[in-house]
C-alpha positions in Angstrom: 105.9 188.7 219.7 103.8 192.1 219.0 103.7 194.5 221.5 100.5 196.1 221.2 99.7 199.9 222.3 96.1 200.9 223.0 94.3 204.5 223.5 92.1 205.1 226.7 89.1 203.9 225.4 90.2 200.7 223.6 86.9 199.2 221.5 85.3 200.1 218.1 86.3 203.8 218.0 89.8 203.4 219.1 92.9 202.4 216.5 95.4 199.4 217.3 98.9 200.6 216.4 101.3 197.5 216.4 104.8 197.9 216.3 107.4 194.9 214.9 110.2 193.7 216.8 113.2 195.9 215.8 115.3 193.0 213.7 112.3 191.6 212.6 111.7 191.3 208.3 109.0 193.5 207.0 106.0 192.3 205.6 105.6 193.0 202.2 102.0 193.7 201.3 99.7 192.5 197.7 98.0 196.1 196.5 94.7 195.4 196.9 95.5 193.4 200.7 96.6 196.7 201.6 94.0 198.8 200.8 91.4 196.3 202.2 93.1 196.7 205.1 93.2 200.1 205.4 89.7 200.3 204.4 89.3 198.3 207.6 91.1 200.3 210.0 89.0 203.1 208.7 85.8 201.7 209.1 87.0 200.6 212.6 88.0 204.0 214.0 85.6 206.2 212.4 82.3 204.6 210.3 79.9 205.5 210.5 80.7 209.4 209.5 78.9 212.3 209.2 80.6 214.8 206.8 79.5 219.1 206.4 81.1 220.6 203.0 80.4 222.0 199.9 79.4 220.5 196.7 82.0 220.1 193.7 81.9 218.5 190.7 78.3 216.9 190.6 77.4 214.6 188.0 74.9 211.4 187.7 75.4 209.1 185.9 73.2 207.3 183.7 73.3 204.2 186.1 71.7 206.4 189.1 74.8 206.6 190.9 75.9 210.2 191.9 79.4 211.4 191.9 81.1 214.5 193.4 83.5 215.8 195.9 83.0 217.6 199.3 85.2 220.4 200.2 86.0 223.4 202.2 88.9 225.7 202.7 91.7 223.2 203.7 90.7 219.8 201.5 88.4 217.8 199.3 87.0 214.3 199.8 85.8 212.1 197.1 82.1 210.7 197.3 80.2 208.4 195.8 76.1 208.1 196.4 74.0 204.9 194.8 71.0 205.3 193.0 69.6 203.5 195.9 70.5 206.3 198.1 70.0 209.2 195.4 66.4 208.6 195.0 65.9 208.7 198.2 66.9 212.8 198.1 64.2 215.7 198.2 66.1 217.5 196.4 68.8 218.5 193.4 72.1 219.1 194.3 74.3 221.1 192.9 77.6 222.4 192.6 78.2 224.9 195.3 75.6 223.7 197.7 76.8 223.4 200.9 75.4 220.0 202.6 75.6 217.2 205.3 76.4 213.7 204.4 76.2 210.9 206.4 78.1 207.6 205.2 80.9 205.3 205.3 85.0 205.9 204.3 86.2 202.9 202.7 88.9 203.0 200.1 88.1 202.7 196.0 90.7 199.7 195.4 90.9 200.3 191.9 92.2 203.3 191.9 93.6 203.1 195.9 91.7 206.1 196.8 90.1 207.3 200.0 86.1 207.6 198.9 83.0 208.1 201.1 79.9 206.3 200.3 77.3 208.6 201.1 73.9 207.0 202.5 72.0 210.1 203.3 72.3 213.8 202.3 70.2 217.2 203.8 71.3 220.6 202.5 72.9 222.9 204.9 73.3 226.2 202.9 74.9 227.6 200.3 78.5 227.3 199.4 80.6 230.6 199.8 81.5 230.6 195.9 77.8 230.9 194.9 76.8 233.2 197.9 79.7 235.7 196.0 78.4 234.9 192.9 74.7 235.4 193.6 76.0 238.8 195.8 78.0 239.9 192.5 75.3 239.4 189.7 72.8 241.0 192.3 75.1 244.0 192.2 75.9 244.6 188.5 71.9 243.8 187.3 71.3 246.8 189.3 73.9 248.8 187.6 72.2 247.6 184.6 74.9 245.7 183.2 72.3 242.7 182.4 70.0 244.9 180.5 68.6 243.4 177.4 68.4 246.7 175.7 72.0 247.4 175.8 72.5 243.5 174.0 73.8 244.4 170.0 72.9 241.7 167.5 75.7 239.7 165.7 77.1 240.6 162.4 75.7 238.5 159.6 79.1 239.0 157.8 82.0 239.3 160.2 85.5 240.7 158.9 87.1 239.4 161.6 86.8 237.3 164.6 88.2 237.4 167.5 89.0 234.6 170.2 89.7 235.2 173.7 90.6 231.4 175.2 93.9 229.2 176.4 96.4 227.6 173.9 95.9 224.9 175.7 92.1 224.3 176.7 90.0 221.8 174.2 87.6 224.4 173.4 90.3 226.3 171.0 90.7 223.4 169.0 86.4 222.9 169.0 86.0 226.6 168.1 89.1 226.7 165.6 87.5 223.4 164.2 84.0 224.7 163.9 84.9 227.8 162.2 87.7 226.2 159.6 84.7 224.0 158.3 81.9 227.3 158.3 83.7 229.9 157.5 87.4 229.8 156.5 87.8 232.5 154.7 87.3 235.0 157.9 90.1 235.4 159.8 90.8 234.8 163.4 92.4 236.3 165.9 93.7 234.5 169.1 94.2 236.5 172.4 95.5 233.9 174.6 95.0 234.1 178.0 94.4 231.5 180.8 91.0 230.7 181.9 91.6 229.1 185.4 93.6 230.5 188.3 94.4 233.2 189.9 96.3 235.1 186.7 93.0 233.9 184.9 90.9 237.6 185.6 94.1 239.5 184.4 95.0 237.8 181.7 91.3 237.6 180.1 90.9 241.7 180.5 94.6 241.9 179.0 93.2 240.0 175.9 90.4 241.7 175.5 91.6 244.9 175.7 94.1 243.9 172.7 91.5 243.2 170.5 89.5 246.0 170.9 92.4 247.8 169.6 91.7 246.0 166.4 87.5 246.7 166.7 88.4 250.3 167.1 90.0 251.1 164.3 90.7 250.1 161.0 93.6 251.4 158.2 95.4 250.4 155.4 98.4 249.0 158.2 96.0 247.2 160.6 95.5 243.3 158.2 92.7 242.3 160.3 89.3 244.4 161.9 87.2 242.7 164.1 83.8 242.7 164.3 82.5 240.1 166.9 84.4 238.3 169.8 84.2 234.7 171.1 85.2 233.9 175.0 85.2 230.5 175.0 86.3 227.3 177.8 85.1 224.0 178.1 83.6 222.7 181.1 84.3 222.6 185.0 83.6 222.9 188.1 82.3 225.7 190.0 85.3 227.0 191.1 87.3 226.3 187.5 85.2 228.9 185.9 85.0 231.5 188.7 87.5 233.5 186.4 84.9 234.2 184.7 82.8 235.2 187.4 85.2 238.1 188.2 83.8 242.2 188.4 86.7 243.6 186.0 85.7 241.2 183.7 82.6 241.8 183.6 82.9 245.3 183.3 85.7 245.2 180.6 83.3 242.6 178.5 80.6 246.2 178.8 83.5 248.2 177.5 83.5 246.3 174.2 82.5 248.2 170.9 81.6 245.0 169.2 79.6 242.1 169.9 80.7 239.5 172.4 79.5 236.0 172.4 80.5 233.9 175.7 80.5 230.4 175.6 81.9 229.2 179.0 81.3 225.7 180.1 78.3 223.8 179.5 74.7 224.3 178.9 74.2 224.1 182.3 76.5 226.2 184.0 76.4 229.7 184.0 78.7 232.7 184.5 78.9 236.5 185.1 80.1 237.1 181.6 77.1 234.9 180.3 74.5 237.9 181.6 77.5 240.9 180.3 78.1 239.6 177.3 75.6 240.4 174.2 74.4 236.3 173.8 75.4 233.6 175.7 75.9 230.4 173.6 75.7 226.6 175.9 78.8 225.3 174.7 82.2 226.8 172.8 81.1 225.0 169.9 77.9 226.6 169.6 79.5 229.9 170.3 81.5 229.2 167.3 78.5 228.3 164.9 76.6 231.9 166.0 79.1 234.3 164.7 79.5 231.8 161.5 77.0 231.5 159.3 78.1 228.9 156.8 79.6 229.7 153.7 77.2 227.5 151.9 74.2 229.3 153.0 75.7 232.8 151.6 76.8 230.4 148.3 73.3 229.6 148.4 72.1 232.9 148.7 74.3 234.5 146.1 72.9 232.0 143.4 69.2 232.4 144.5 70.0 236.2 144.0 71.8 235.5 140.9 68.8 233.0 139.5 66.1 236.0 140.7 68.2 238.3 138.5 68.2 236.7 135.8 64.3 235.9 135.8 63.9 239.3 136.6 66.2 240.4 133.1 64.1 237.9 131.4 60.8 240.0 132.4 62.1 243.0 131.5 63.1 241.6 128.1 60.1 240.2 127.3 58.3 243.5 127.9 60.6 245.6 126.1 60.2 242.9 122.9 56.5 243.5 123.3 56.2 247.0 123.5 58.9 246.5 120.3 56.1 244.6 118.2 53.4 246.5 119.1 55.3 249.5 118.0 56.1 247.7 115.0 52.2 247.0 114.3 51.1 250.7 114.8 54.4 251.6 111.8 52.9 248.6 110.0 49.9 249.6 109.6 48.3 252.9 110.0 45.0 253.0 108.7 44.8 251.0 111.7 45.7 253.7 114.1 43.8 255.9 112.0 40.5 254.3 112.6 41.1 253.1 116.5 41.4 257.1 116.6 38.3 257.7 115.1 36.9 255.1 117.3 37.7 256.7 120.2 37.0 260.4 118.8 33.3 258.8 117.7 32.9 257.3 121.6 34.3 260.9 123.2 32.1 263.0 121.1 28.9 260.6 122.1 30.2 261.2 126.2 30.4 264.8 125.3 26.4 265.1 123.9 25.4 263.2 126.8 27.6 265.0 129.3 25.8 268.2 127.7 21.7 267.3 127.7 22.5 265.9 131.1 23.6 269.8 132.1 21.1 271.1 130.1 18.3 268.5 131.8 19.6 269.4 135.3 19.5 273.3 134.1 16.0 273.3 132.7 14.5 271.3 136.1 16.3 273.8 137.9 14.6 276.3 136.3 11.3 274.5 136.8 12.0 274.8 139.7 13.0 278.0 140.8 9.9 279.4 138.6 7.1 277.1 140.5 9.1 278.9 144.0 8.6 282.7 142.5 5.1 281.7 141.5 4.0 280.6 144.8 5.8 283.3 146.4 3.7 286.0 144.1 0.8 284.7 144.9 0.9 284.7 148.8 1.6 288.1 148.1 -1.4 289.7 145.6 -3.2 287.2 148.2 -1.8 289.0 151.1 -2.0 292.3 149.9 -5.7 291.9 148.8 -6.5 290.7 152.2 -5.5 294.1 153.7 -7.0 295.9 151.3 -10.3 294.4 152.1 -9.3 295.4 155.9 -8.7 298.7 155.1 -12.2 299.0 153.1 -14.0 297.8 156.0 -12.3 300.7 158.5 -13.2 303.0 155.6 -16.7 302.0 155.6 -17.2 302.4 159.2 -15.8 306.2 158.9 -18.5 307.1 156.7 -19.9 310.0 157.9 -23.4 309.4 156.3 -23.4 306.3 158.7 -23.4 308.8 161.5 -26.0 311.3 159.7 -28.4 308.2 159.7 -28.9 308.6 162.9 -30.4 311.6 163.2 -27.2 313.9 163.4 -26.4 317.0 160.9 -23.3 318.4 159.5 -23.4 322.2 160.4 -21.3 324.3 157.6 -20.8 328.2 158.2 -20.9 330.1 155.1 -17.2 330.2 154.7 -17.4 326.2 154.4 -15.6 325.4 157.4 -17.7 323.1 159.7 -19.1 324.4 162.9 -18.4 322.3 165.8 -18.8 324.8 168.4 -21.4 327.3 169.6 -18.3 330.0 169.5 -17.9 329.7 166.3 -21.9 330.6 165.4 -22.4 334.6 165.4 -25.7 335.9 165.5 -27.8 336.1 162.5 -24.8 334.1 160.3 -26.4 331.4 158.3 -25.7 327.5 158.6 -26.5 324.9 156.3 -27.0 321.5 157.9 -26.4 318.6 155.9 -28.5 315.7 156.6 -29.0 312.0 155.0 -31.4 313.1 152.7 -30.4 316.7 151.5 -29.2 320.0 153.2 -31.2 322.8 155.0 -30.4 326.7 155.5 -30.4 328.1 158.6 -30.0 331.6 160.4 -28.8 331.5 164.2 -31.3 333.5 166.4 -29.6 332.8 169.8 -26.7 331.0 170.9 -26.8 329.1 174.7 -23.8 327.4 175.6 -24.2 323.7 177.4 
């Protein structure tokens, strides 16, 4: 017999905990019988659920069906949404988003673990990763650490290269992979350091700082100088790459005196070192094939120059060989050059005689010219001069004094020949002559009687 223990409010939301009699055998259990069961007791006691976390690890699969995890600060479920169910959403989650989920717990026999199959989703805010990461980037693209003007260009030829990763991540290998097949006669330099964890920050600013010892400076001693940096890891969720999200980092990656490349995750995901560093690359590979230009391209370079080189020696050749037989013409024969120089003393002499009744045309018109100007000149003047002359001989002519005599007025002269043109000047018994229009008449003053 079972002796059965209940809670207060036995029914759908209450659990049945039965206990065996104490010498009786336990029941041994098949796998998947168990977890059916316990998929049932779950459903009993708490489906359906209603779930508020944030979003880790999202990824749809080509099916429809969407996969991730909810979380917060003390654990993680796993959750699986349908494409029935997904296309239903109104929007795109993503990692970080903190939403509410509604659904049923069951149990993923398979693998015996606990899953919830969401049926509905509604976003509730954002996770407190991204809020620090959004807070963070807001911060240093003020300070102008995101500032495309400070971004250097990548070396066409590196000298060295240097590699900030784990020993242990996949995207060493990729990156060591990529750059054995492009370009393996640069050398590398590893600076291991983890990329996940607490340590991760530390140790990445550590590495870095040891190879800009070798970017710095460069001697006889040093075997390697570097002239570009990789910071490479492979892909993760959002809080796998937060050590790369960290301010020292950041700030250490502005520090560098070469070029750094970062290549964190995937295409999608992005990092604080992704807007520091100089270029961002989607993938560790591609960071790897930025900073390595093939060594077939420069091969193929090197003979284009080589071939252009050579066609340009062949130019210059053939130039020099004809300049070499027309010099050897002109030795050959010189009557030849003899009579190309009269040729051309004949054609300069002809430009000469021409150059010269041209001058002497443009002098002689000239003087045409200037002689028709004179001309007209001198004859306004006699012409002016004329004119006032016959001006002058009219006021003459009016001044006439025999004009005046005509008129029945005589010129009084006293003997001394000065005229009298006053009846002082007459004394008594003096003589006068008065000249008038027709002759001149003596006469004696008698009497004098002033007016």
């Amino acid at each position: 017999m079972l002796a059965a223990k209940s809670g207060a409010n036995p029914g759908r939301g209450a659990m049945t905990e039965s206990y065996p009699p104490v010498n009786a055998v336990p029941r041994i259990w098949q796998v998947g019988a168990l977890c059916r069961a316990i998929a049932d007791a779950m459903d009993a006691r708490f489906n359906p659920v209603s779930v508020a976390g944030e979003i880790s690890g999202f990824t749809r699969a080509a099916s429809g069906h969407c996969y991730f995890s909810l979380k917060d600060e003390s654990g993680q479920i796993r959750c699986a949404m349908f494409r029935r169910a997904a296309g239903l959403l109104d929007f795109g989650p993503r990692d970080g988003d903190r939403v509410e989920v509604r659904g049923r717990l069951g149990v993923y026999e398979p693998r015996g673990e606990l899953q919830l199959v969401v049926e509905s989703m509604r976003p509730a805010g954002q996770g407190t990763l991204f809020e620090q990461f959004f807070k963070l980037k807001a911060k240093l693209e003020q300070e102008g650490l995101f500032d495309s003007s400070r971004k250097r260009p990548l070396p066409a030829m590196p000298r060295g290269i240097g590699l900030v990763t784990s020993l242990g991540a996949a995207a060493l290998h990729d990156v060591v992979t990529a750059l054995q097949r492009r370009v393996p006669h640069i050398p590398v330099v590893l600076a291991a350091a983890s990329v996940q964890g607490e340590s991760a920050p530390r140790e990445l600013v550590q590495a870095l700082s040891n190879l800009y010892t070798l970017a710095e400076g460069f001697d006889s001693a040093q075997p390697v100088h570097v002239d570009v940096i990789v910071l490479v890891r492979g892909g993760g969720a959002l809080e796998d790459l937060w050590a790369f999200n960290d301010e020292a980092l950041a700030r250490m990656i502005l520090r560098s005196p070469v070029p750094v490349v970062s290549g964190v995750g995937h295409e999608t995901d992005f990092t604080i070192a992704d807007f520091v560093a100089d270029m961002r690359a989607p993938t560790p590979t591609a960071a790897a094939e930025m900073v390595s230009e093939p060594m077939a391209v420069w091969l193929a370079v090197v003979a284009a120059m080589e071939e252009r080189m050579a066609d340009a020696a062949m130019r210059v050749m053939e130039k020099q060989g004809q300049r070499i037989d027309q010099a050897a013409a002109r030795l050959g024969r010189p009557s030849a050059l003899a009579h190309r120089q009269r040729l051309v003393l004949s054609a300069m002499r002809q430009r000469l005689e021409h150059a010269a009744r041209m001058a002497l045309q443009v002098l002689h018109s000239d003087v045409e010219h200037r002689n028709q100007i004179w001309l007209d000149r001198l004859h306004r003047v006699v012409q002016g001069q004329q004119e006032r002359c016959q001006r002058a001989g009219l006021r003459l002519g009016l001044l006439d004094p025999s004009l005046v005599l005509r008129r029945g007025y005589a010129w009084l002269t006293l003997e001394s020949g000065h005229t009298l043109s006053s009846v002082a000047q007459a004394k008594f018994g003096e003589h006068v002559r008065a000249t008038l229009t027709d002759g001149a008449v003596d006469l004696t003053v008698t009497s004098q009687a002033a007016k």
